[in-house]
TIPA-846225 format. One line per 2 residues: their letters; for each residue x, y, z of N, C-alpha, C, O, CB. Coordinates in steps of 0.05 Angstrom, whole numbers, plus 5000, padded with zeros to 4 digits. Each point is the difference from the previous one (the first is absolute). Glycine has a CB too. Example, Ala and Ser with C-alpha at 12.3 -4.5 7.8 and 13.67 -1.06 7.14 Angstrom:
<atoms>
AS) 5264:4886:5156:4982:5024:5000:5018:5024:5000:5021:5000:5013:4941:4977:5012 | 5031:5044:4961:5016:5024:5001:4985:5022:5014:5010:5022:5004:5014:4965:4953;
</atoms>
This chain:
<atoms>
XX) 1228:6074:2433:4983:5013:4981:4996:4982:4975:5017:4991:4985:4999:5055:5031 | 4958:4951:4985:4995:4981:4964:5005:5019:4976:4992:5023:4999:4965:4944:5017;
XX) 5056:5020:4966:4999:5010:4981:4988:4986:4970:5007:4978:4990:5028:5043:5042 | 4946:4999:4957:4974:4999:4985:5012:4985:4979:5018:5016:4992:4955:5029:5021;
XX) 5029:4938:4975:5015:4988:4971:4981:5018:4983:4977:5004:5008:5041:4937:5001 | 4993:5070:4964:4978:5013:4973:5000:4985:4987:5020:4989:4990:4985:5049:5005;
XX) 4972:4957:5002:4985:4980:4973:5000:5011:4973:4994:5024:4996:4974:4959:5035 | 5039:5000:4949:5009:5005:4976:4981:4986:4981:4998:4975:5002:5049:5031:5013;
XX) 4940:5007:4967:4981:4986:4989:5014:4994:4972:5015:5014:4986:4943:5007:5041 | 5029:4945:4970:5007:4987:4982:4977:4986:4975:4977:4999:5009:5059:4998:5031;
XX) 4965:4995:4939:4981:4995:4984:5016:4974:5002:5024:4999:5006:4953:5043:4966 | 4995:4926:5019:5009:4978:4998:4980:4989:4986:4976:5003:5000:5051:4996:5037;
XX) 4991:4985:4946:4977:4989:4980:5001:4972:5001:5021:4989:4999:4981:5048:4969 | 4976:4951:5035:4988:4966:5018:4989:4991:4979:4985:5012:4986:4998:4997:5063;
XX) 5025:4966:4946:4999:4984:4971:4982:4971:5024:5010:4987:5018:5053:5033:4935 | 4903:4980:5033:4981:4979:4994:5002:4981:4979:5010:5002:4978:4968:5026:5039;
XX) 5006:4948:4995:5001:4987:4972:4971:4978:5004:4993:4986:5020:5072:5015:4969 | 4923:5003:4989:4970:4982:4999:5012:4965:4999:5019:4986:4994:4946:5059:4972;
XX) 5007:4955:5045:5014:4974:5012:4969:4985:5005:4982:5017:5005:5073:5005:5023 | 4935:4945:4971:4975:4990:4991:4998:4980:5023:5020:4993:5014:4982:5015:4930;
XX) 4986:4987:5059:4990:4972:5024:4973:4984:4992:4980:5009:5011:5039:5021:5033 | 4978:4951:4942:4976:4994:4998:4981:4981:5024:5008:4984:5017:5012:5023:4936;
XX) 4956:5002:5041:4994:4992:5028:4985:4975:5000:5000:4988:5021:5000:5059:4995 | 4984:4940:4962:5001:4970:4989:5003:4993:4974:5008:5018:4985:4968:4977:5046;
XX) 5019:4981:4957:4992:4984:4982:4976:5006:4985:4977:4998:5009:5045:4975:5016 | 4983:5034:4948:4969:4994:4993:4987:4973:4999:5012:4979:5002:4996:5058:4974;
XX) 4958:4967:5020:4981:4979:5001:5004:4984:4975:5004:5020:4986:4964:5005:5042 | 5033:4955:4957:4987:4991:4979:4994:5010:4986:4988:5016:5015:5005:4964:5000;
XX) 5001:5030:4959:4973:5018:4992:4975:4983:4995:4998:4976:5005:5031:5058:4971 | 4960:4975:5018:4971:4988:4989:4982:5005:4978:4981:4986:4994:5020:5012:5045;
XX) 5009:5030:4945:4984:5000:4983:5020:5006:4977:4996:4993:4977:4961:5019:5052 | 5069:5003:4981:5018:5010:4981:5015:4969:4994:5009:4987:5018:4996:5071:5000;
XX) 4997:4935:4955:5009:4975:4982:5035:5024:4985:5001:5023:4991:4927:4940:4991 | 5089:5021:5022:5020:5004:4983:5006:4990:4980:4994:4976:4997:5017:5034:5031;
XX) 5003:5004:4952:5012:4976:4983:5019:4986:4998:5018:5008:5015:4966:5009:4971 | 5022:4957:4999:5022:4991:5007:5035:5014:5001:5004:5024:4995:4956:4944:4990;
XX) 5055:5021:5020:5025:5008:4983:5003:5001:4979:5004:5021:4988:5011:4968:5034 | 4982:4986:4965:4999:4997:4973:4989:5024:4979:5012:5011:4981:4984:4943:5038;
XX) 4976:5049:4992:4985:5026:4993:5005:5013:4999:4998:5011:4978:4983:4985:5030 | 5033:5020:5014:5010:5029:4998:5026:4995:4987:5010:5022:4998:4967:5000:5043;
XX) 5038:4962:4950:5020:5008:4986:4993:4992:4966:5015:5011:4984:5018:4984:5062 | 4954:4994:4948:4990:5000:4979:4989:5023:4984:5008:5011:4979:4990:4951:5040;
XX) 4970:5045:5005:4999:5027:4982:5023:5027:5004:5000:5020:4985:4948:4965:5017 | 5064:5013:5016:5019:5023:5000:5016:5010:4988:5005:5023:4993:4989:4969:5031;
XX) 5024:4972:4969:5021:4996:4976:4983:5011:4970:5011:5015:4984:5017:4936:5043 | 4955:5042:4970:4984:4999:4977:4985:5038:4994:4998:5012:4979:4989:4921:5035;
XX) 5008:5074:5004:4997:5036:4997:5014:5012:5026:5001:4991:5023:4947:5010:4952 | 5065:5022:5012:5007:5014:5023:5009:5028:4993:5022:5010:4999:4988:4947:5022;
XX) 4957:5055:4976:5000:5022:4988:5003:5030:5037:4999:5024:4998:4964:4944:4939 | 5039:5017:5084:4994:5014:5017:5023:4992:5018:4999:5002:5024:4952:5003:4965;
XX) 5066:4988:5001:5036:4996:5028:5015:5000:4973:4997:4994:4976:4997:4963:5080 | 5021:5053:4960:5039:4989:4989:5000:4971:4997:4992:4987:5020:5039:5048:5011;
XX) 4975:4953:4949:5005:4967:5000:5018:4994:5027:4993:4981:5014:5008:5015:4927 | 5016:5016:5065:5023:4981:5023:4984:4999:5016:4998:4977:5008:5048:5035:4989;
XX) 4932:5008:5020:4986:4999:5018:4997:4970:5002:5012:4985:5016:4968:5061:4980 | 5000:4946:4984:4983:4971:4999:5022:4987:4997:4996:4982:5017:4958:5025:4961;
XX) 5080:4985:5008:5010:4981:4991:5014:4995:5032:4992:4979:5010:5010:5031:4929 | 5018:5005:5076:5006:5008:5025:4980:4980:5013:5007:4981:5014:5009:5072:4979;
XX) 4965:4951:5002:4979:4984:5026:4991:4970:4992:4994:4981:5016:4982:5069:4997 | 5023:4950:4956:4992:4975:4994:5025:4978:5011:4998:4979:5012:4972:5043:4945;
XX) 5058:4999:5031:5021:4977:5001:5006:4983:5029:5006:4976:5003:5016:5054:4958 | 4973:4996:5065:4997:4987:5019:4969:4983:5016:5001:4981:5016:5041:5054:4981;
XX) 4941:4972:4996:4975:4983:5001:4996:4979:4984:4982:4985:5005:5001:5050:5006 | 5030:4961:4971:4997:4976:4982:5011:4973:5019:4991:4978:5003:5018:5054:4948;
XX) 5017:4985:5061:5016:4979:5016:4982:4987:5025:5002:4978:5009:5045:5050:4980 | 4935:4991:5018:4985:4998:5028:4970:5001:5004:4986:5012:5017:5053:5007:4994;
XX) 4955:4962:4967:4973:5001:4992:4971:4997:5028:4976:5005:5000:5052:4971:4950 | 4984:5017:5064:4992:4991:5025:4996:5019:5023:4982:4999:5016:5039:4964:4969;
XX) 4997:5054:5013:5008:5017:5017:4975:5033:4988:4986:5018:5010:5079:4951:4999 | 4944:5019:4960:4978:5034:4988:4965:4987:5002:4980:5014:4994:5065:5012:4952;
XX) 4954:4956:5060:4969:4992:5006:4997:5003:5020:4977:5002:5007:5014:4972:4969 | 5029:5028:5042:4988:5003:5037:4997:5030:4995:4977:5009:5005:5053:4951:5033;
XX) 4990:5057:4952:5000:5027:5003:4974:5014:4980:4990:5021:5006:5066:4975:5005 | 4936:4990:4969:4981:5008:4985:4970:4996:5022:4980:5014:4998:5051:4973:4950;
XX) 4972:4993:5069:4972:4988:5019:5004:5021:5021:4978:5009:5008:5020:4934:4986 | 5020:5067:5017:5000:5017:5016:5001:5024:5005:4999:5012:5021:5008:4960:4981;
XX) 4995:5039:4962:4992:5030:4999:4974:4992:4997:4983:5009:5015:5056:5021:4966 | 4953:4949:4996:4965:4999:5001:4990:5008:5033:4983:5017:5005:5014:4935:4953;
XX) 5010:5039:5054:4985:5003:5037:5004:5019:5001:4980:5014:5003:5025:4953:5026 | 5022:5048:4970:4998:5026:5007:4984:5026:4988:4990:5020:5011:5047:4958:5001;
XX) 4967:5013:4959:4978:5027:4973:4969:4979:5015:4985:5009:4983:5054:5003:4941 | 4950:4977:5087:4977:4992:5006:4993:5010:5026:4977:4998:5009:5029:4968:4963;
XX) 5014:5045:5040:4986:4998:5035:5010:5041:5005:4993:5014:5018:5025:4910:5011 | 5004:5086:4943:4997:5026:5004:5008:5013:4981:5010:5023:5002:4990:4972:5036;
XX) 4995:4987:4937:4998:5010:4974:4980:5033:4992:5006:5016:4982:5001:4924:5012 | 4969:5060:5025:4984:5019:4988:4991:5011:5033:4977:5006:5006:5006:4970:4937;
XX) 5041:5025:5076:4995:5014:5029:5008:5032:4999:4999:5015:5019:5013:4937:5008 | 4994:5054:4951:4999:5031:5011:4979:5019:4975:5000:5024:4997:5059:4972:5029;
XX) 4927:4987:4963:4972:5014:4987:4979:4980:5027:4976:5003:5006:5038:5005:4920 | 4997:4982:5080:4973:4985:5027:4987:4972:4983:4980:4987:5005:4996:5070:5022;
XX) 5038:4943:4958:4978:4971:4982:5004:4977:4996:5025:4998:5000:4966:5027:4977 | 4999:4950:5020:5006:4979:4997:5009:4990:4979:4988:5006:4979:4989:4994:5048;
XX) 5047:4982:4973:5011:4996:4976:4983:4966:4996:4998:4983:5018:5056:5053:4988 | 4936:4961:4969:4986:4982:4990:5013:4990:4974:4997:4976:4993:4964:5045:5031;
XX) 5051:4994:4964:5021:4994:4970:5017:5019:5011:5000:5015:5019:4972:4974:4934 | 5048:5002:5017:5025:5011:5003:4995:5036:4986:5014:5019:5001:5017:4923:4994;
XX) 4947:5055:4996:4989:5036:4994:5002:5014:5027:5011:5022:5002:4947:4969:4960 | 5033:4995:5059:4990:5017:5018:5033:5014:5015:5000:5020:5013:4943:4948:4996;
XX) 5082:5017:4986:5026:4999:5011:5012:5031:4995:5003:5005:4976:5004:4939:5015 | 4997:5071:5022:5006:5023:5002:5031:5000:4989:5013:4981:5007:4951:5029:5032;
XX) 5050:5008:4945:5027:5005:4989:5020:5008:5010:5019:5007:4987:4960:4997:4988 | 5021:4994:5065:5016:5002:5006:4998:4981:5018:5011:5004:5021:4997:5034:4963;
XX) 4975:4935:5011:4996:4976:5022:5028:4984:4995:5008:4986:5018:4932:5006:4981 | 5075:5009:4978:5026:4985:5005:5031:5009:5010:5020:4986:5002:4952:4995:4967;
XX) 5025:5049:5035:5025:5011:5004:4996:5002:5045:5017:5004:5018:4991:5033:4912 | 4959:4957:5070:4997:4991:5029:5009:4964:5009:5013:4988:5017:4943:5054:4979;
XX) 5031:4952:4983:5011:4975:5006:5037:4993:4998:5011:4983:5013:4934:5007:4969 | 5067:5025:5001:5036:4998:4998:5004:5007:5030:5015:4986:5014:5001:5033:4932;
XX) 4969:5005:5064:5014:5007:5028:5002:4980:5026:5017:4995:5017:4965:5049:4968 | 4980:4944:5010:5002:4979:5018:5020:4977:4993:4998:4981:5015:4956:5031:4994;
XX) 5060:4986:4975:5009:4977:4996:5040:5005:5013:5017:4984:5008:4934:5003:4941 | 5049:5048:5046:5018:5014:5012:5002:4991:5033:5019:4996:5015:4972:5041:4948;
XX) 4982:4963:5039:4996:4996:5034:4998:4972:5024:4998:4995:5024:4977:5047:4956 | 5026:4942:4985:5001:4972:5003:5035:4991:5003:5006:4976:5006:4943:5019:4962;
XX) 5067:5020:5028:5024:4994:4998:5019:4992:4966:5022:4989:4998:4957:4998:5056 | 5005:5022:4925:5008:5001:4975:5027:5023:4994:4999:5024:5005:4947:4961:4986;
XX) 5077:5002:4998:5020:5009:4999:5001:5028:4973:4978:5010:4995:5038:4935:5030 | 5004:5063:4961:4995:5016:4991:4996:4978:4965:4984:5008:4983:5041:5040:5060;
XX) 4983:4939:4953:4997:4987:4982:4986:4980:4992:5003:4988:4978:5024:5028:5028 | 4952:4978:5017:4976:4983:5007:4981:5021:4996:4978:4992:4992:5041:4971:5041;
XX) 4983:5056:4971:4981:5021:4997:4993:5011:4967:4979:5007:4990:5040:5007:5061 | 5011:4983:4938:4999:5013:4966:4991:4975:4987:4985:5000:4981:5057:5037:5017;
XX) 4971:4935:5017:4979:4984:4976:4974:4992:5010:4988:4991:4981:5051:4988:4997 | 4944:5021:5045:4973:5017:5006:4993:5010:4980:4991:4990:4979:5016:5021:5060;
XX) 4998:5012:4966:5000:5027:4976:4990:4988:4974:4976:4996:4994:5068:5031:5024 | 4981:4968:4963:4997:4985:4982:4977:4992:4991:4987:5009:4981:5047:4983:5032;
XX) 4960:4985:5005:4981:4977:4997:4978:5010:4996:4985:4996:4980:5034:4976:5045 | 4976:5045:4998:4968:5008:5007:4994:5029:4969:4978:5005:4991:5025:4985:5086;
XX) 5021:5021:4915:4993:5014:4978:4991:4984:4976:4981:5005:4986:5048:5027:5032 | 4989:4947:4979:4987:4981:4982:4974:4984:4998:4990:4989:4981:5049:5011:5020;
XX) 4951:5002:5032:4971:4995:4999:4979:5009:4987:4981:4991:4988:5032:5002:5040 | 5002:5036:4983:4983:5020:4999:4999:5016:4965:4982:5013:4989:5029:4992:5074;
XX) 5008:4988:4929:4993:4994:4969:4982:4991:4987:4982:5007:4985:5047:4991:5019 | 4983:4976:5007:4979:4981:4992:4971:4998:5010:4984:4990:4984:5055:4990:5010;
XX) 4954:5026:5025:4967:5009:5002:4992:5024:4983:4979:5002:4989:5020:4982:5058 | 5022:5037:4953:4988:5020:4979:4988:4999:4977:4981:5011:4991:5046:5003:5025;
XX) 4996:4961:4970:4998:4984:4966:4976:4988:5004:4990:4997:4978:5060:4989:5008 | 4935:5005:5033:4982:4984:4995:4966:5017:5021:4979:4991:5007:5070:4958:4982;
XX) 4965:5079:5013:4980:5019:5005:4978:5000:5033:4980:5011:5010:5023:4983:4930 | 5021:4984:5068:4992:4992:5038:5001:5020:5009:4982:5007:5016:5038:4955:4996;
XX) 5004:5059:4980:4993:5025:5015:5003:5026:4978:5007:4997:4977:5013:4979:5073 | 4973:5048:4960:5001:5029:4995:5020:5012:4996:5002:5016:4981:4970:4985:5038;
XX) 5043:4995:4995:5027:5011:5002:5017:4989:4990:4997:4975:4999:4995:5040:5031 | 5037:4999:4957:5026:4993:4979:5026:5003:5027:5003:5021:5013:4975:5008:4927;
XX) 5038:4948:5064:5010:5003:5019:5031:5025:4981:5006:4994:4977:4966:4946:5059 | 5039:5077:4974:5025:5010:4995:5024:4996:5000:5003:5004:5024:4975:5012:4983;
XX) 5039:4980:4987:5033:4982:5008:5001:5024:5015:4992:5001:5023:5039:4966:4935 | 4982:5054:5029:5007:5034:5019:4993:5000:5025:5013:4997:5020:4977:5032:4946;
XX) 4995:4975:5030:4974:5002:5029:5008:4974:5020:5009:5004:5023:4941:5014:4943 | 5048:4962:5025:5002:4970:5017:5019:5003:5014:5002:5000:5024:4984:4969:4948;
XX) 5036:5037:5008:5032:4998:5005:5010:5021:5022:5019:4990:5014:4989:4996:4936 | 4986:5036:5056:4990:5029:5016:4993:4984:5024:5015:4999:5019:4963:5039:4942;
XX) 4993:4948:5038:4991:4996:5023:5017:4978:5019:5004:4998:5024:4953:5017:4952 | 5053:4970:4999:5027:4980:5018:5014:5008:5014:5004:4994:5023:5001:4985:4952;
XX) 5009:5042:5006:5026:5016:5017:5000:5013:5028:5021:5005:5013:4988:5007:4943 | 4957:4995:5055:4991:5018:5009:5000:4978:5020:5014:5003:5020:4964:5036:4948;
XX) 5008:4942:5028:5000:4982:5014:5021:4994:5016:4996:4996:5024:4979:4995:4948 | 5052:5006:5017:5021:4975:5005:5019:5030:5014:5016:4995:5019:4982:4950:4929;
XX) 4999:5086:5040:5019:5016:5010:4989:5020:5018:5010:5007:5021:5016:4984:4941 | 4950:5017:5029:4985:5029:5023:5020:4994:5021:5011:4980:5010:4929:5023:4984;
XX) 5060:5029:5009:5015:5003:5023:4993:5039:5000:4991:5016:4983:5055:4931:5012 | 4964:5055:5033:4986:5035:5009:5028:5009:5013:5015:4985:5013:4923:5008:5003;
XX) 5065:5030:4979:5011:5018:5012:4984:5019:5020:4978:5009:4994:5050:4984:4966 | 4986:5014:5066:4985:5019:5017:5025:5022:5011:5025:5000:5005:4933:4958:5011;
XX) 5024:5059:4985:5029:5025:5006:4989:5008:5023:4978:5009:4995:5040:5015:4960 | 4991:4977:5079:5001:5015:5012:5011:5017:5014:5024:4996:4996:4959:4982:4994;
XX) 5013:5043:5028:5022:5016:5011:5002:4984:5034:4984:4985:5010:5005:5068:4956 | 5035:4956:5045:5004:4993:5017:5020:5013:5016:5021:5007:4988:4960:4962:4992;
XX) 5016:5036:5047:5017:5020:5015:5022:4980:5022:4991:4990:5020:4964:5054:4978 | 5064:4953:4997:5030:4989:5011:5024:5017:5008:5009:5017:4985:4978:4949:4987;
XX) 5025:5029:5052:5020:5013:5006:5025:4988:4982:5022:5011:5002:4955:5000:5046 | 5020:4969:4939:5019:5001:4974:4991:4971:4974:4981:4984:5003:5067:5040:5039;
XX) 4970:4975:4938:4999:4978:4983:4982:4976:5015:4978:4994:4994:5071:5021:4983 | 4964:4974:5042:4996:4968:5004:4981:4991:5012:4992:4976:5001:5046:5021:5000;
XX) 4950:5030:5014:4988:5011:5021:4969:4994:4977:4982:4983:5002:5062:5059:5034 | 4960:4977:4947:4981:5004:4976:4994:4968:4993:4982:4988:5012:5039:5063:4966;
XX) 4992:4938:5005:5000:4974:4991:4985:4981:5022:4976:4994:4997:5070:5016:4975 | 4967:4981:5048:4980:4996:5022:4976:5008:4999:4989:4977:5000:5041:5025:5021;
XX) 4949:5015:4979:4988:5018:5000:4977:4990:4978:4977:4994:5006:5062:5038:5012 | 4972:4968:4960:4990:4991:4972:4992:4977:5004:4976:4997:4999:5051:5027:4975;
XX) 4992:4952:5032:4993:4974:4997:4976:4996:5025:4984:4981:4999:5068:5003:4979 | 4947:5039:5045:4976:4985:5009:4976:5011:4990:4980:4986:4999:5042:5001:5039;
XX) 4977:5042:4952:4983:5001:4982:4993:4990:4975:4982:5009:4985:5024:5017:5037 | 5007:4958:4974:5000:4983:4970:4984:4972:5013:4980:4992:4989:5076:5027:4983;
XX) 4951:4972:5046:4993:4980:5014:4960:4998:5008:4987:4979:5000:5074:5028:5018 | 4930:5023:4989:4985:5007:5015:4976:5005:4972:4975:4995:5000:5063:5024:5049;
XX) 4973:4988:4937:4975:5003:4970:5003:4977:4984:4991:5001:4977:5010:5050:5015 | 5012:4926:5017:4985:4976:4980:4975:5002:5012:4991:5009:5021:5046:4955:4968;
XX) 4952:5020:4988:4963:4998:5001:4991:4978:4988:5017:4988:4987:4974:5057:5009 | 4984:4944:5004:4994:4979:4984:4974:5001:4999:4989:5009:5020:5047:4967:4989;
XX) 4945:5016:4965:4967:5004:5001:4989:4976:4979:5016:4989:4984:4983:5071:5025 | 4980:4936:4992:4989:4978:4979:4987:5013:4973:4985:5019:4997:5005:4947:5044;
XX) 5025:5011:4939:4989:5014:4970:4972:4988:4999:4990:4988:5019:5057:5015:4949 | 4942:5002:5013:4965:4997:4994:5009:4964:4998:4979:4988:5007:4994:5069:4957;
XX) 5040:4932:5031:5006:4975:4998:5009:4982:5016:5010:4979:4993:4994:5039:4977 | 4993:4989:5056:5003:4993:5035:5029:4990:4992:5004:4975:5000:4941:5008:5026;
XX) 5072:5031:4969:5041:4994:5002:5005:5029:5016:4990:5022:4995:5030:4948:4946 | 4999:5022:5078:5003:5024:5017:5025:5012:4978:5010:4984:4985:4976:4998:5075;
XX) 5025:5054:4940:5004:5003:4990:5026:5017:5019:4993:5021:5011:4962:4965:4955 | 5071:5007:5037:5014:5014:5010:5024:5016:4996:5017:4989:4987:4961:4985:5027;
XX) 5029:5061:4998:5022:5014:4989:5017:4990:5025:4987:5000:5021:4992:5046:4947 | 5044:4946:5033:5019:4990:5017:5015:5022:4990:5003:5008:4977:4992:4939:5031;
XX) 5017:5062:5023:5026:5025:4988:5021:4977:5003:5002:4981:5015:4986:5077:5006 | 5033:4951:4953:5024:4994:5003:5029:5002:4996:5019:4987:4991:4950:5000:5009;
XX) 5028:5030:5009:5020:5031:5005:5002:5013:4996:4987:5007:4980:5027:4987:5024 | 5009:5028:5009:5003:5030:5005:5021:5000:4970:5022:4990:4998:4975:5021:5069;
XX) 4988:5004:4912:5021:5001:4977:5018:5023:5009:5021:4998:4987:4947:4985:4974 | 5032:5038:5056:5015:5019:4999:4985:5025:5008:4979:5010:4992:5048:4965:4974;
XX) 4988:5032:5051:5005:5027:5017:5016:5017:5003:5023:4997:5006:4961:4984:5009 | 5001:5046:4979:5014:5022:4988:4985:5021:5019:4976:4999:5007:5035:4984:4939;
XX) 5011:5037:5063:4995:5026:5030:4996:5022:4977:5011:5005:4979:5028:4982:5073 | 4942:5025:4960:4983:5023:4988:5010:5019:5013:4994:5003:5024:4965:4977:4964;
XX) 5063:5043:4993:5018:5021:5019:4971:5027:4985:4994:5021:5012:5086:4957:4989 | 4907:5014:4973:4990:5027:5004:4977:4998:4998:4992:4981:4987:5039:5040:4998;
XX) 4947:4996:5026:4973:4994:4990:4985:5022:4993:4981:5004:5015:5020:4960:5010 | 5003:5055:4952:4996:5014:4987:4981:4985:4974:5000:4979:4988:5044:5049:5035;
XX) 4940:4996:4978:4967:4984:4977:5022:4996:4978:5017:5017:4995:4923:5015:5012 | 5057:4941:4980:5015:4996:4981:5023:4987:4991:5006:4993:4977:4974:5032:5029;
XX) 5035:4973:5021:5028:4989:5011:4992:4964:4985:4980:4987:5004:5032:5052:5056 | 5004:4956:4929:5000:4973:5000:5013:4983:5021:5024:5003:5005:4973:5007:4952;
XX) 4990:4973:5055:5002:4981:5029:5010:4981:4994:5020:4995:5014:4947:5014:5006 | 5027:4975:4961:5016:4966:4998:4991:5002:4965:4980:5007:4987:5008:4953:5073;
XX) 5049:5027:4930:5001:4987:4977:5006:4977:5001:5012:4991:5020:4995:5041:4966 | 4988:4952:4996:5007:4964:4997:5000:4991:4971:4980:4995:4988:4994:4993:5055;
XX) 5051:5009:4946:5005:4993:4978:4983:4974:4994:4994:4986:5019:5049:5038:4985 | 4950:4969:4973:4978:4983:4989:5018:4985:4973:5005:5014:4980:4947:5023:5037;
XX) 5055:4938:4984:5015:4992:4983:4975:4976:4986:4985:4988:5015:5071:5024:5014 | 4942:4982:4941:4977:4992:4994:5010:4995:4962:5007:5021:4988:4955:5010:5061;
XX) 5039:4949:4940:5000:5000:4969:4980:5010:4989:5009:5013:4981:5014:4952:5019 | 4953:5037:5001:4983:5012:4988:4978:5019:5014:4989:4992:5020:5024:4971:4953;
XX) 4980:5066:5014:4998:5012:5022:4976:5005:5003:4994:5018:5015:5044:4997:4985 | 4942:4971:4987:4975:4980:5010:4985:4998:5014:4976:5005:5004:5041:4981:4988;
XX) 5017:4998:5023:4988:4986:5028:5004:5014:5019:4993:4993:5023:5015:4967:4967 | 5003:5064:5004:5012:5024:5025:4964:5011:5000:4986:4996:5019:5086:5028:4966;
X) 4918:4988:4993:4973:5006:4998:4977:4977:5009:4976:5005:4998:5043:5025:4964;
</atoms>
């Protein structure tokens, strides 16, 4: 005679994490002109009624060292604010007016997807805010870039990450856990941003699994302590 095992339902919560692949090189530009180094730290040092000073000093002190390195990176956001600077109003970018205000926190990702570390990414960051200053000061563009805001989109960048809660029916713990990881496995996904970089949630692991003894409207199912210095970032 078989005997029926009872299934025990469990809640599990599956921890994603964003994740970037770029899929080329930009072109050259051709119409968008940068300024020098020199330039942007001149007028930046000289007004800086729109960042925190460390922003700009942070970036100068290491770009100063690598003068070479912030002209390739300044030529290659030019290609990039040129080829999809103004792709999600549909328009052609012809100046740096036409560059949409969130064409550089696309370009940090591609550069995410290029294999930029987390600290190749902040002095990125840096740099390209100091550009972007400095075209403001001299009225290239419309828009006032934000430290707050910038700094947000970095983090977002370098940490996004998702939580997913599902239920799941196991004849016990391990059984469950099993269970999870191949459904954790089974909803990664990946799609392209308006900026042709594929864009991927990789699961990467089962944070924890917890058996659901009651299910009464209301019953609380799964708790997970949240440890965090400022509570911010819990929001």
């Amino acid at each position: 005679m078989k005997i029926k095992v009872r299934k025990l339902r469990f809640a599990a919560c599956l921890l994603f994490q964003r994740r970037y692949k770029a899929n080329e090189n930009c072109p050259e530009p051709r119409r968008l002109n940068v300024p020098s180094l020199a330039n942007v730290i001149s007028t930046t040092v000289s007004q800086g009624k729109w960042h925190r000073r460390f922003w700009i000093e942070r970036a100068l002190r290491h770009w100063e060292q690598h003068p070479d390195e912030a002209e390739l990176l300044f030529t290659h956001y030019a290609g990039f604010a040129e080829r999809y600077g103004g792709i999600l109003k549909n328009e052609e970018v012809k100046s740096w007016q036409d560059v949409e205000e969130h064409t550089p926190h696309g370009f940090l990702a591609h550069l995410a997807g290029q294999g930029f570390n987390k600290r190749s990414l902040w002095n990125a960051a840096r740099l390209l805010f100091a550009l972007h200053v400095a075209l403001a000061l001299d009225a290239q563009i419309a828009w006032k870039p934000e430290p707050a805001e910038w700094g947000r989109s970095v983090r977002e960048l370098l940490h996004l990450s998702e939580e997913r809660f599902v239920l799941i029916e196991a004849s016990d713990e391990i059984e469950a856990l099993l269970e999870a990881e191949r459904i954790g496995k089974g909803q990664e996904f990946s799609y392209e941003n308006p900026y042709g970089d594929v864009v991927l949630w990789k699961f990467v692991k089962v944070v924890d699994v917890q058996e659901i003894v009651r299910t009464e409207k209301g019953t609380e199912i799964f708790a997970r302590p949240i440890i965090s210095r400022r509570q911010g970032d819990i929001i």
